[in-house]
N, C-alpha and C positions, 0 to 999 in steps of 0.2 A: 041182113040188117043187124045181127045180131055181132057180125063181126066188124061190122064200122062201126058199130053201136062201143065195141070193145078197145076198137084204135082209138077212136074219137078219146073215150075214157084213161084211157094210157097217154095219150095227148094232152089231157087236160090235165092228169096229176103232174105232168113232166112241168108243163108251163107254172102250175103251181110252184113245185118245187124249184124251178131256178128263178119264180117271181119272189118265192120265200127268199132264194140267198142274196137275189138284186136288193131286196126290201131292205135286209138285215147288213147290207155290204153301207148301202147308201145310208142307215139308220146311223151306223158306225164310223161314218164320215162327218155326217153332220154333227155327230155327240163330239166329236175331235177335233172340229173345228170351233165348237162354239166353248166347248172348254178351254181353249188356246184362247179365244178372243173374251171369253169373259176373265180367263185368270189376266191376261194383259189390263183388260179395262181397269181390273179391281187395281191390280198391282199400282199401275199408275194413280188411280185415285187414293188407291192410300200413300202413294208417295208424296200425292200433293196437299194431301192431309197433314202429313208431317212433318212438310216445310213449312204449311199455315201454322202448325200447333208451335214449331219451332222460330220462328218469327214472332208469337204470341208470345212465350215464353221470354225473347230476347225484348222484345218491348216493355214486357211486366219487370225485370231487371233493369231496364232503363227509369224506368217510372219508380221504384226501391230507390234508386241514386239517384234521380233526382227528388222524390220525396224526403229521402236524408240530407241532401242539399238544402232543400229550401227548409226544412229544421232547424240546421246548422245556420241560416241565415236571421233567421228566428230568434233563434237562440241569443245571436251576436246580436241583434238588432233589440234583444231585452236588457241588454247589460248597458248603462250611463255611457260607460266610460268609452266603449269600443263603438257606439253610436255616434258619440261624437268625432271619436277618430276618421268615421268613415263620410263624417260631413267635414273634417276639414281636410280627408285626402280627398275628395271630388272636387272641391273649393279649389286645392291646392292645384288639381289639375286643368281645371278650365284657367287658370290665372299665366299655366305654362304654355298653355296654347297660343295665349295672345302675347304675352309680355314676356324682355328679357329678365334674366335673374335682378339686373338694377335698377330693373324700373317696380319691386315690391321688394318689401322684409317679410319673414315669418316671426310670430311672437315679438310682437314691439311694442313698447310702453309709449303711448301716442302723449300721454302726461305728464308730464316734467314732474320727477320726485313718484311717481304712480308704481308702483311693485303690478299693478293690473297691466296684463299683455295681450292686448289682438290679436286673435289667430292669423290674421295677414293684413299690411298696409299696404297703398298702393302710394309711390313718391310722385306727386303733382311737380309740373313745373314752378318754378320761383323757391327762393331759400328768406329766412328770415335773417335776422342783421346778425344774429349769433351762427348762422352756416349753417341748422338746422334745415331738412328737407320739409316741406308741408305732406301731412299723410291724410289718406285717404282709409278710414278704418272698417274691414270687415269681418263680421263675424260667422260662424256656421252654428246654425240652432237645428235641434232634429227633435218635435216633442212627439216619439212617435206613439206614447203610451194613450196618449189623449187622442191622437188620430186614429189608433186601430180600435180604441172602443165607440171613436164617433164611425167607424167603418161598419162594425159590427153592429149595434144598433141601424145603421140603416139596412143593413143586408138583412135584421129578422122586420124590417119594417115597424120598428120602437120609435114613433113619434117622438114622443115624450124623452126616452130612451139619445135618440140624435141632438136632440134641445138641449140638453144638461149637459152633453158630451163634448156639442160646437162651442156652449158658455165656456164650457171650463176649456177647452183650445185657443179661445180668443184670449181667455183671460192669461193662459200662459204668455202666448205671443206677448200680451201688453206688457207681462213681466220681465220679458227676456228682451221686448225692446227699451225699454228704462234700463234697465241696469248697463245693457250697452252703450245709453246714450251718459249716464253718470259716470263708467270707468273709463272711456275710451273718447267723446268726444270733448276737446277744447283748443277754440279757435284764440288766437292765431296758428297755435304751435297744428292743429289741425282742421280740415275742413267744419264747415257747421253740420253735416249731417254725416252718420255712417249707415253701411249695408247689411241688413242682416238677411245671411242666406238660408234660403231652406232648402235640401239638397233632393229633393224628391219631388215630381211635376205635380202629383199630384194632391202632396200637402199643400204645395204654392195655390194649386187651384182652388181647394178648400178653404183654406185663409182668406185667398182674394174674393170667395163668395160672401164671406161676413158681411154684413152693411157697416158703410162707412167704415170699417177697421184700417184702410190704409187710408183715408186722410188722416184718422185720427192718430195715427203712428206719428205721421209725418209733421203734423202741426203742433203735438205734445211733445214730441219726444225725439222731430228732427232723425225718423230712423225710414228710408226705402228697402219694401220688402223685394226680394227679387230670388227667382229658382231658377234652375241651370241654362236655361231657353235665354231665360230675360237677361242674367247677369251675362252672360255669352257678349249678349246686344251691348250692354253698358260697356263692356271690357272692350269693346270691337271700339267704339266710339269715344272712349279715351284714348285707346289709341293712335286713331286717325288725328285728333287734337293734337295728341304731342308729335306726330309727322308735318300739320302742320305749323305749328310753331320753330321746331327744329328747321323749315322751309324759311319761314320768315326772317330768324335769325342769321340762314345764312346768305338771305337778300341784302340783309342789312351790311354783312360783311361782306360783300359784294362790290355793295354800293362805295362802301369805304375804299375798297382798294380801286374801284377805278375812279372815287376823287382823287386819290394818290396819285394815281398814273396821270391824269388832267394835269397837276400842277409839277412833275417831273417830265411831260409831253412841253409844256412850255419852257421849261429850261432847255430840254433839247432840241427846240425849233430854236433858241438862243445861240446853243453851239453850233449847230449847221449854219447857222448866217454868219456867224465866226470865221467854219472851216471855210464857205461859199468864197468869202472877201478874201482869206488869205492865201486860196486857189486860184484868183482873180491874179491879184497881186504878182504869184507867182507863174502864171501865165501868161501876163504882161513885160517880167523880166525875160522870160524866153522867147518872147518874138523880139525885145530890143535885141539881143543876143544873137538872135538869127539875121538879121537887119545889117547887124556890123559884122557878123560871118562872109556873110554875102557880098558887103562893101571890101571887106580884106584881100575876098576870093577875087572879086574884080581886078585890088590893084596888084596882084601877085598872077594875072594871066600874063602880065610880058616878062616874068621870071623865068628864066630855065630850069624845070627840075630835076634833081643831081638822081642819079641811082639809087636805087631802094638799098644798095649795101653802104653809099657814103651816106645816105640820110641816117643809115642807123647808126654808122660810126661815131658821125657827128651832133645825133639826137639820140643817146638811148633810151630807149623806152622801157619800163616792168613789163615784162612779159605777164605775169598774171596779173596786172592792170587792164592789158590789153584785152587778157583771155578773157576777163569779168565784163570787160564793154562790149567785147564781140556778143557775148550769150546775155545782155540787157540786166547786168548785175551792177547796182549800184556800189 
């Protein structure tokens, strides 16, 4: 007993011992593996951390430039004079879409004697008796001081604040359409009413919400408001006019040359009956002429005919007479 009692023990620390190095083999593996798989995991997660941070970064730079943009747009859109620029280069551009360069002028004194100039006419068909063209006068208004404070008060929710802001935009408008209807409109030399543009949808919208502000334009002051949607429409729609009038005109000239032709068609039914009769005529001589051929031929069948070389002796004939009749040459 005492000596199985002793293997047994010698047994047992042996299993120990080589369960200790399996233990410590296998412990060693798995610390090897999962540091392998957790440095991968990280590594990747932070790489895709700092394509997110740098995508962040390149957006925040995007949003700098365009924040400096729309500044810059700001900026231009504070200044009179470059506001206005930018309402008669849109103006300028909706007018190139529709129309050729001859069917408008830039800066035209629509008033005989008037030093005042419309940013753009439009040439209507028909001339007056002095060969003057009839214009059509538009102007480009942009009040945008009065619109971004009537903007403003509404985005802090300023009742009061929007009221005084809309009065004083109506009341520009009413300004800036009188003075267009005073420098720029007179009929005949021009239409009775002209256009004024506002080159931004949504000052047009604004305007057009006033009550009654555009009949009152229109009935005082002979002036249609219209922004780039609407004037589009107008421009599209005079143009179709003068397509078709230019259609009509050349019906008319149409009409003209084939009354021409009607009464040159009966002269020339005149000469066919002409040539008819003296085809007749001469049709009529060539079967008398055949008639006595034939009566000749009869009485010259109880002749003898001589040789063809004493006939020619005794009749000579052109030879290139002959050669023209053979080949039906008159």
């Amino acid at each position: 007993m005492a000596e199985i009692r002793q293997t047994l023990e010698a047994q047992l620390a042996q299993l120990q011992t080589t369960n200790a190095a399996k233990l410590d083999e296998m412990r060693a593996t798995v610390d090897e593996k999962l540091q392998t798989t957790l440095q991968a995991r990280l590594g990747e997660s932070f790489k895709q951390v700092a394509e997110r941070l740098e995508q962040v970064h390149k957006g925040l730079g995007e949003m700098q430039t365009l924040a400096q943009g729309v500044g810059d747009l700001k900026h231009l859109l504070t200044n009179v004079k470059t506001r206005g620029m930018f309402g008669e280069a849109q103006l300028a551009s909706l007018l190139e879409q529709v129309f050729v360069p001859d069917q408008y002028a830039v800066q035209v004194a629509t008033r005989p004697g008037s030093k005042n100039v419309v940013d753009f006419a439009i040439k209507l068909p028909g001339r007056s008796d002095s060969g003057e063209p009839l214009w059509l006068p538009i102007d480009a208004k942009f009040p945008n001081d009065d619109y971004e404070r009537l903007l403003d008060a509404q985005g802090r929710a300023d009742v009061l604040g929007a009221e005084v802001a809309g009065k004083a935009l109506e009341m520009r408008i009413r300004l800036e359409a009188k003075s267009i209807a005073e420098k720029y409109i007179e009929p005949p030399h021009t239409t009775d009413f002209a256009i004024l543009f506002l080159p931004t949808e949504g000052l047009y919208a604004e305007v057009l919400r006033r009550p009654g502000l555009m009949e009152s334009l229109q009935r005082d002051h002979r002036i249609t408001l219209a922004g780039p949607t609407t004037l589009l429409a107008m421009l599209s729609s005079l143009q179709m006019g003068f397509r078709t009038l230019a259609l009509e005109k050349r019906s008319s000239e149409v009409w003209q040359v084939l009354g021409a032709v009607k009464a040159e068609f009966g002269k020339f039914g005149d000469v066919l009956a002409k040539v008819k009769s003296q085809t007749e005529t001469v049709l009529k001589t060539l079967d008398n002429a055949e008639v006595r051929s034939r009566a000749m031929g009869r009485a010259l069948k109880k002749v003898e005919a001589l040789p063809e070389s004493q006939a020619q002796a005794m009749l000579p004939i052109d030879r290139d007479f002959d050669r023209d009749a053979d080949s039906g040459v008159a």
